[in-house]
C-alpha positions in Angstrom: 9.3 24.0 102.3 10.7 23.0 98.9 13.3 24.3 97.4 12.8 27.0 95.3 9.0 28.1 96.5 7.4 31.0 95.3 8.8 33.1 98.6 10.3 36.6 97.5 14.1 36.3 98.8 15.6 40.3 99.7 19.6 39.7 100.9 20.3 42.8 102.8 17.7 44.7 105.3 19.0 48.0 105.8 16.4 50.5 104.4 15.9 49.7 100.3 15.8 45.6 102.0 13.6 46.5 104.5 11.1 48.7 102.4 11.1 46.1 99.3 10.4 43.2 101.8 8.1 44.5 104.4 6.0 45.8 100.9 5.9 42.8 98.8 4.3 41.2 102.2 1.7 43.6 101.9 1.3 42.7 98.5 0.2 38.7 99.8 3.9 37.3 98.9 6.1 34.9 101.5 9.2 36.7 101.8 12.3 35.6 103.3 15.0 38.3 104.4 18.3 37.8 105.2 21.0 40.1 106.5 23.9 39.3 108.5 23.9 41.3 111.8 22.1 39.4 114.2 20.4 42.2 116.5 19.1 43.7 113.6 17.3 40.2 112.5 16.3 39.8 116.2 14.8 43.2 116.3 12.6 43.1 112.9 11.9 39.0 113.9 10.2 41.2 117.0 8.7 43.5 114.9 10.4 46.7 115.3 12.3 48.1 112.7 15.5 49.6 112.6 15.1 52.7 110.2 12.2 55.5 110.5 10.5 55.4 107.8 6.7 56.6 107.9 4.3 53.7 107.9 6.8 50.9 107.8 6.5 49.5 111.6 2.7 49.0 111.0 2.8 47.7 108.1 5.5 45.0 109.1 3.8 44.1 112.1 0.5 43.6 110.2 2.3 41.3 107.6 4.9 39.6 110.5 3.3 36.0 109.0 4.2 36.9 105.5 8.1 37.6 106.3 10.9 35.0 107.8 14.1 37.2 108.8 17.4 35.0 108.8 20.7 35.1 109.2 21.4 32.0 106.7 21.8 32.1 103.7 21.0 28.7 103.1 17.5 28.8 104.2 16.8 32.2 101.8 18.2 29.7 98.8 16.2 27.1 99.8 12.7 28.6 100.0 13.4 31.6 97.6 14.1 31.7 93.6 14.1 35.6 93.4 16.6 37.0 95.5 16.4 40.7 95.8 20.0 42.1 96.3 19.7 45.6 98.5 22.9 45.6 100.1 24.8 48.8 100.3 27.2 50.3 97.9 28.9 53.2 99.8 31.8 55.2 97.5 35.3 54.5 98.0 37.8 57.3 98.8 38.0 57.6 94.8 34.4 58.2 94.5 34.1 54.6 93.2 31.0 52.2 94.3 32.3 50.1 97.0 30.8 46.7 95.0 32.5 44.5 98.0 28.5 43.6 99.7 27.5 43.1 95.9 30.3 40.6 95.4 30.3 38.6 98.9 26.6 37.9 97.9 27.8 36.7 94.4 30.5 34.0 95.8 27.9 32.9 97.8 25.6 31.8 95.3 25.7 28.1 94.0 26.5 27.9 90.4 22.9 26.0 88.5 20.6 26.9 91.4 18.1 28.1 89.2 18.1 31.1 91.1 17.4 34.4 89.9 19.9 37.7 91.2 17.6 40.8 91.1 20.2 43.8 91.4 18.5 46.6 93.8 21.6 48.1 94.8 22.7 51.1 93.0 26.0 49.5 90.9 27.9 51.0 88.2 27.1 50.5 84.4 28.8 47.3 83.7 28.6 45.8 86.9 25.7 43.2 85.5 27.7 41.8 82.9 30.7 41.4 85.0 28.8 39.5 87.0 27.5 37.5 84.7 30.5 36.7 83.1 31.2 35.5 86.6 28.5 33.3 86.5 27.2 32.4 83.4 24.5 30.0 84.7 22.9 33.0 87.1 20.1 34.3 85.7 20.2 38.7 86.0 18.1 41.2 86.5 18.5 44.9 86.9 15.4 46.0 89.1 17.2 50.0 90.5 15.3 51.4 92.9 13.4 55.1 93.0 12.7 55.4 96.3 12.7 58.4 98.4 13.4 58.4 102.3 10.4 59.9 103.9 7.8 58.2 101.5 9.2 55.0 100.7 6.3 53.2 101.3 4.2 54.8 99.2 6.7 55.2 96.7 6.8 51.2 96.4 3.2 50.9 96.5 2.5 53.6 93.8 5.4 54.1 91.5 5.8 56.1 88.6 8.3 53.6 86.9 9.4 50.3 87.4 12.4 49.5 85.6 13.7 45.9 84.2 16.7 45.3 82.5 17.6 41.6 81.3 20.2 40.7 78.4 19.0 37.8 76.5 18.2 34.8 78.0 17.0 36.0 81.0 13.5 36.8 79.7 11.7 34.7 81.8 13.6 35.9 84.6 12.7 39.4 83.3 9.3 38.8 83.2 8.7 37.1 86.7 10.1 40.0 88.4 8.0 42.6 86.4 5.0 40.5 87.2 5.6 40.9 91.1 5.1 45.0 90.4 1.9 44.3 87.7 -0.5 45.5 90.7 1.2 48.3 91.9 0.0 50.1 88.5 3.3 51.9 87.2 4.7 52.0 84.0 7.4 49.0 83.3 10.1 49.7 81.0 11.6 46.7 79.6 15.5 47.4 78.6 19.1 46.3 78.7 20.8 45.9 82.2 23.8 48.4 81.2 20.9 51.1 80.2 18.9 49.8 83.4 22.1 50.3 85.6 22.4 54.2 83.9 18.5 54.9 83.9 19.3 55.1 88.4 22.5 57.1 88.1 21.4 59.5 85.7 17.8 59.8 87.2 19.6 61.1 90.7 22.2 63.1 88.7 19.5 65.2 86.9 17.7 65.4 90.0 21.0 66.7 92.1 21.7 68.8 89.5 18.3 70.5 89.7 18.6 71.3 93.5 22.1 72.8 92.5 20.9 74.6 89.5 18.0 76.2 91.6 20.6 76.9 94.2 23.0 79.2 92.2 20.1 80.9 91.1 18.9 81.4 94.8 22.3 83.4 95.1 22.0 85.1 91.9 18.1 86.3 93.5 20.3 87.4 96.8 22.4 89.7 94.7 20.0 91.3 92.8 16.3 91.4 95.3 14.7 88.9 93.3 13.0 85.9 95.3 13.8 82.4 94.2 10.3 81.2 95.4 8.7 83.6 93.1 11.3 82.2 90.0 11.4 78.5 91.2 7.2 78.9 90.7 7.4 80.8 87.6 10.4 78.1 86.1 8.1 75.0 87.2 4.9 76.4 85.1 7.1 75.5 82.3 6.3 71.8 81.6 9.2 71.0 80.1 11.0 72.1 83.3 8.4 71.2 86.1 8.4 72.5 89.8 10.1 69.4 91.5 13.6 69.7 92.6 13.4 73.6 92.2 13.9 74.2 96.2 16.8 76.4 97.4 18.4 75.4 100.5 21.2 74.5 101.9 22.5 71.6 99.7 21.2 67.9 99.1 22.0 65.3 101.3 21.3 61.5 101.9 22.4 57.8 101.2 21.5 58.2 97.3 22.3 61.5 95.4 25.7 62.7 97.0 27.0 58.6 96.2 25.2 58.7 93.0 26.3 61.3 91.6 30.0 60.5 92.6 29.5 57.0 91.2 28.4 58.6 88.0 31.1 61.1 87.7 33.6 58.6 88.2 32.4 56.2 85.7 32.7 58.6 83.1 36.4 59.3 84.2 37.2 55.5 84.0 36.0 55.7 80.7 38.1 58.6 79.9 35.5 61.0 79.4 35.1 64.5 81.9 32.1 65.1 83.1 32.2 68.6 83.8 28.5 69.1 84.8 28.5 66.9 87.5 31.8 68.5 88.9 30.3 71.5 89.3 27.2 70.2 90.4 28.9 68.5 93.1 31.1 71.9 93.8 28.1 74.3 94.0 26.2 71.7 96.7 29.9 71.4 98.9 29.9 75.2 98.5 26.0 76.0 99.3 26.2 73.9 102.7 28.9 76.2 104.2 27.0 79.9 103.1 25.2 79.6 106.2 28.3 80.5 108.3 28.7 83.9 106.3 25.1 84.7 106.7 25.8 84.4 110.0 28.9 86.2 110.3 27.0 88.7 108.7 24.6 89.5 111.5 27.1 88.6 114.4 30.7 89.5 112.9 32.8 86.7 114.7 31.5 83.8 116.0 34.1 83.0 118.8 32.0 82.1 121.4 28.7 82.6 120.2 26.2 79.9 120.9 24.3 78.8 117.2 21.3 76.0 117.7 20.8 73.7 115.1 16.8 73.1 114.1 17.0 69.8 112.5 19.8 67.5 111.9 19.2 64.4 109.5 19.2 65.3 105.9 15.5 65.5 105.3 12.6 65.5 107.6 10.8 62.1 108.4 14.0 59.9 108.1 16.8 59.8 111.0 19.1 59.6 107.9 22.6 61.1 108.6 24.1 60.1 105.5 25.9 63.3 103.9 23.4 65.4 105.7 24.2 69.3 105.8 24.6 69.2 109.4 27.6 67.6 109.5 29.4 70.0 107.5 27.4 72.6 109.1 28.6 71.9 112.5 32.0 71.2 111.9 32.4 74.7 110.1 30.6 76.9 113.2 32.8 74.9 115.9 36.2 75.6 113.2 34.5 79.3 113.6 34.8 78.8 117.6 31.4 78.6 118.1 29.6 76.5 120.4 26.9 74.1 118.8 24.0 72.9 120.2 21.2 71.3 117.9 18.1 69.1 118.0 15.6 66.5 115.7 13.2 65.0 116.8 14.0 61.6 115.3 18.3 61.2 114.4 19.6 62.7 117.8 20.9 59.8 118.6 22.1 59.0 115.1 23.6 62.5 115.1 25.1 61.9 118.8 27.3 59.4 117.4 28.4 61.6 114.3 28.9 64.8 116.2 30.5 64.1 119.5 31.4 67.4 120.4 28.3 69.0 119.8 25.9 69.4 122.7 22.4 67.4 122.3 19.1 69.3 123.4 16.2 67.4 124.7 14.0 69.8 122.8 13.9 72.5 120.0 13.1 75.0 122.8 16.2 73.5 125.1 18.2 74.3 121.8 17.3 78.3 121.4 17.4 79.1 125.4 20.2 81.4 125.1 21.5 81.0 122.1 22.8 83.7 119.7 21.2 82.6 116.8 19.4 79.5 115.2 20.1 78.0 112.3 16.8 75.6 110.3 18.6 73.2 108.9 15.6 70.3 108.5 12.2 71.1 107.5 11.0 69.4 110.4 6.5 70.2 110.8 7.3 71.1 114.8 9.5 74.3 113.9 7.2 75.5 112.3 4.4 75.8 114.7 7.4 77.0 117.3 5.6 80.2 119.6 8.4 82.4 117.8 7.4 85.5 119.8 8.2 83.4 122.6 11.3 82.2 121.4 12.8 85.7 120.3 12.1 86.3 124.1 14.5 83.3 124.9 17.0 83.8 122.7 20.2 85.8 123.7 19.9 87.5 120.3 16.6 87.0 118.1 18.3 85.8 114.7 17.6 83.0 112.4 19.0 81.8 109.3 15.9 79.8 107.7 18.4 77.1 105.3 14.9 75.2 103.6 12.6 78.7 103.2 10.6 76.8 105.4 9.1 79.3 108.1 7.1 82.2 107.1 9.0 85.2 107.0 6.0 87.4 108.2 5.5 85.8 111.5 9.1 85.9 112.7 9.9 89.2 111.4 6.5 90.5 113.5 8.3 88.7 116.0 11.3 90.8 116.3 13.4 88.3 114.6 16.3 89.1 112.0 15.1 86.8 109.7 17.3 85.4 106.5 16.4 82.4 104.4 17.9 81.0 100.8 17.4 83.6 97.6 15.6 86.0 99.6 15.3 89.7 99.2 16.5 91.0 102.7 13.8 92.9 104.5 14.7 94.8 108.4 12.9 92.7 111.0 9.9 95.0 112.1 10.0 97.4 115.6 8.9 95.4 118.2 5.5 96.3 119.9 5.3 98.8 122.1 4.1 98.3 125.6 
């Protein structure tokens, strides 16, 4: 093929790659992927992919024509002009992005290619002009992505906002790239890369502060017998506040907001300016995830030696995510309590196993309650909730759960003989079990 062809080029296949590749197949365009761990590019060259992510294997193997995986780089320059960058940008121990993926893919561009660098990857506000002082030749784009784990799929194929920021020059560039998301239907917003780069930081630093906002007010609701459902629903009728994000639980999670909103945070402090907002944002989720071991040590006093199961372990159902996820920091503070873990998901165990070593793996959610002194819902996994809990409560050592998501109804386990305490919750005494 010639050089330059009209194949979409994605550098990086972890789960933004994969997603944005696999989907612009389905769209009808050649893409070419490239990565650089080999097993990886030998598994999706197969047709199986490396991530859960609902619909993704299907629609990969329908479009395995469409899509060349590669370990070269050479061969993605030669057959692609686009070249989608959607390698990670993990935070550095100063809450910095790690831009070290971002700039190994730079040095390895050829200065007058007459390529085009499309920045997925989440970078900092400034990072596009660095770069293109770098490089004066490159053509830039600023394409963030929106995409939630779970639905990423259909979030590609149906968004609410694609987002395209070029400096001048680069308009043709701009305008190639936003005709590749024409079909999809969303709105395209044509801006600067600096306010492109800042429209994905602050998008997941509203959101985050949402779910911590809704949080506080969950343990507001616990003080004073109010029920945060009840004022989440009444908030959201507002339109100018909405009912998304406005979920009490146990803390957010995942590769995107806990990063983002660090990376945020920190560019404002490089600048000089305090963002005290997101400090306390990022205070009350640290705070929220470890509540969950005084709700418990409420019901069981100490828990040396008491045996808790973990319902759920990746940070939100329908991913086996790990990244940041409540679990971790869940675990770690029952076992520093001297209590035995044991937990289960029915997709990241073996993510999880890798994570949390010490803490005992069940084959099944049932596996995880025999016996145990209390169970804690940590992922809002379907499955728990259609759990026989009157069975259950029969299994358990001590019929007690700590619902972290409000996700199980409150009725049925009470009725069940469980002691039953979720997030923001009036506290109600579980009801006498049935007599014989």
């Amino acid at each position: 093929m010639s050089k330059n062809s009209d194949a979409v080029g994605v550098i990086g296949v972890g789960w933004v790659g994969l997603v944005t590749a696999v989907c612009f197949a389905e769209l009808g365009h050649q893409v070419v992927a490239r990565d650089i761990l080999p097993e990886k590019i030998e598994a999706l060259s197969r047709g199986e992919t490396t991530i859960h992510e609902p619909g993704l294997e299907e629609m990969l193997r329908r479009n395995a024509e469409r899509i060349t995986f590669t370990t070269e780089m050479a061969e993605l320059l030669e057959r692609a002009r686009l070249l989608f960058v959607c390698v990670d940008t993990p935070p550095t121990y100063s809450g910095d992005a790690d831009l070290s993926r971002v700039r190994t893919v730079v040095d390895n561009l050829p200065a007058g290619g007459g390529h085009v660098l499309v920045m997925k990857s989440t970078v900092p506000a400034g990072t596009g002009n660095s770069i293109r002082r770098d490089l004066p030749d490159l053509a830039y784009v600023s394409c963030p992505e929106f995409l939630k784990e779970g639905s990423a799929v259909e979030d590609f194929m149906h968004p609410d906002r694609v987002v395209v920021g070029t400096d001048p020059g680069d308009e043709a560039a701009a305008a190639a790239v936003a005709a590749l998301y024409e079909p999809l239907g969303g709105t395209i917003h044509r801006t600067d890369v600096a306010s492109a780069e800042m429209i994905k930081l602050a998008s997941n630093a509203f959101l985050a502060t949402k779910i911590s906002f809704i949080n506080e007010i969950a343990n507001v609701c616990e003080e004073v017998g109010a029920d945060v459902a009840e004022v989440a629903e009444g908030m959201g009728l507002d339109q100018r506040i909405g009912s998304s994000f406005l979920r009490a639980g146990i803390g957010y999670g995942g590769s995107c907001f806990p990063k983002d909103v660090s990376a945020l945070k920190m560019l404002a402090g490089n600048t000089g300016y305090h963002f005290q907002l997101l400090t306390a944002v990022i205070e009350v989720n640290e705070l929220q995830k470890r509540r969950v071991v005084g709700k418990l040590e409420k019901h069981l006093g100490s828990l040396i030696g008491k045996r808790v199961a973990l319902l759920g372990l990746a940070f939100k159902p329908d991913t086996d995510d790990m990244r940041e996820a409540s679990s971790l920091v869940l675990a770690a503070r029952l076992q520093g309590e001297g209590a035995e873990v044991v937990a289960f998901d029915p997709v990241a165990t073996g993510r999880a196993s890798e994570l949390l070593d010490s803490v005992e793996m069940a084959g099944s959610a049932l596996e995880a309650l025999d016996g145990a002194d209390a169970a804690v819902l940590v992922t809002e996994w379907p499955e728990f909730a259609e759990l026989d809990w009157a069975d259950v409560a029969g299994r358990m050592a001590q019929a007690l759960i700590i619902d972290g998501r409000n996700f199980l109804d409150a009725a049925t386990l009470r009725a069940a003989g469980f002691d039953y305490e979720g997030i923001g919750k009036p506290q109600v005494a579980p009801a006498p079990a049935a007599s014989e």
